[in-house]
C-alpha positions, 0 to 999 in steps of 0.5 A: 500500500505504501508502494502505491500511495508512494507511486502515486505521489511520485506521478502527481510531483512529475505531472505538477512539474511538467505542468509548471514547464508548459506553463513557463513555456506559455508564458515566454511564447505569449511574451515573446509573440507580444513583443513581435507584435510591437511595432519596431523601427522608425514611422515614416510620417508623409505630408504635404508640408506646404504650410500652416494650420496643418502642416509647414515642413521648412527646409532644415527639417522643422515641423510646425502646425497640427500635424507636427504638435500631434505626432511630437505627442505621439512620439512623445508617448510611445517612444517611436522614431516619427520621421516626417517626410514632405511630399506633394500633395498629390503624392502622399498617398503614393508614399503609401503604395510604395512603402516608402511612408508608414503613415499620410498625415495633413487633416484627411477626411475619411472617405469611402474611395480612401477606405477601399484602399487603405486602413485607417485609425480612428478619427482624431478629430473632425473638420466640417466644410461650411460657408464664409460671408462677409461679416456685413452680408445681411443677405446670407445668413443660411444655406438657404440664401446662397440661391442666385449667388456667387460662391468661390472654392477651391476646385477638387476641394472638399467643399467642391462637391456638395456645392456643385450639387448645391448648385444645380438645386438651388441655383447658384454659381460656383466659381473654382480657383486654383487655392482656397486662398485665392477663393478668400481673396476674391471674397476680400474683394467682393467678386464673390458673395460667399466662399465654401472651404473647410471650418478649419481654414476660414478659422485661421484665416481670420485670425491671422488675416483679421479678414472681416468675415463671417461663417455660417453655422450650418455645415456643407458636410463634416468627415472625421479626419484620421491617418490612412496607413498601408493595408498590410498587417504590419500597418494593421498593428501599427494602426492599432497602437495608433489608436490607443494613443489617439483615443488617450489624446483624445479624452485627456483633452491634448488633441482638443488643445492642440487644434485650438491653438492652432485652428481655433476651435476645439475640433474634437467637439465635431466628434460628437455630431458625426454618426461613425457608423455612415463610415462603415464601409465595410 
């Protein structure tokens, strides 16, 4: 009987210890699996880099605007090497397709033909596309009024679609320029009655310009604006650490300051007028 209890004991020590191995071995693969898993190396960040509010990339490499402020963040938190990288502003994209660029970052909107391509994180804040006046325009004060005028925009721009369908409705001229600049010069100057642009530029613009403008409370559209990364699964790990930083900024209120200094307005407060689930292309 003591052979036994004493054979018994002896398979339940060998099976305790084998089972603490396996356990330890886990441990170190589930381990070592997550540090696989953490994105290593430099992220190469494409922007166009021409000028502020988002992103002015001069040539001894200094970063300033949004963009900038928001990826210093990011860099700060997570220890990564964020490397910018100005590119033309049709060609950021093209970084993407030819790994030359983990990231394009220049307050992108998220659309569907950006979605069928690329992955993206989650939105870091939105920008909404709206209409500016003069400021002693009394006959604009909805998008209403716009009937039987001029409105300026940049052509290819955000705004440039709605108001083209806008248009055809309600009869209105739309008139294109090469820049949205341009498009607030020509309002300066009353050769157009109201000009469509992004929330964000006519922000800045009358703050540092002090145009004499006006901007109408209703939006054309609002898109939320987040990074677009190669579909690989590399970036899809990339894109998930992202988001857990962007979410962070987000809610501790870094991202709302950020945008406030530079495009005047807390942008992250858009957040909560954007139904996400209209930008479930899947």
């Amino acid at each position: 009987m003591k052979k036994l209890f004493s054979k018994k004991t002896s398979l339940l020590a060998f099976l305790a210890a084998l089972a603490l191995v396996l356990l330890a071995c886990g441990s170190e693969e589930d381990q070592e699996s997550a540090e696989m898993d953490q994105w290593e190396g430099p992220v190469r960040v494409a922007t166009v880099g021409t000028g502020h509010p988002y992103s002015l990339v001069e040539e001894d490499g200094t970063w300033t605007g949004t963009e900038a402020e928001i990826w210093e963040e990011i860099e700060e938190r997570t220890g990564w090497d964020v490397q910018v990288q100005r590119v033309g502003s049709s060609a950021t994209f093209g970084q993407l397709d030819t790994d030359r660029s983990d990231v394009a970052a220049n307050n992108y909107g998220l659309t569907e033909e950006r979605a069928e391509k690329y992955i993206y994180t989650v939105p870091a804040y939105a920008d909404a596309n709206t209409i500016g006046v003069k400021s002693d325009n009394e006959d604009i004060q909805s998008l209403e009024d716009l009937s039987g005028k001029t409105v300026g925009v940049q052509a290819g721009q955000a705004a440039d679609i709605p108001l083209t369908e806008m248009a055809e409705e309600m009869d209105f001229e739309v008139v294109r320029y090469d820049s949205t600049t341009d498009a607030f010069l020509q309002l300066e100057i009353d050769s157009v009655d109201a000009v469509g642009a992004p929330r964000s530029l006519l922000n800045e613009y009358i703050e540092t310009r002090d145009a004499d403008f006006r901007i109408l409370e209703e939006n054309l559209t609002a898109a939320p604006v987040v990074y677009f990364l190669p579909d690989t699964p590399e970036h899809a790990q990339l894109r998930d650490e992202l988001n857990v930083v962007i979410e962070d900024m987000v809610e501790d209120g870094t991202m709302g300051e950020i945008t406030e200094k530079w495009l005047f307005s807390d942008m992250t407060k858009n957040l909560e007028d954007i139904d996400l689930d209209e930008y479930d292309f899947d």
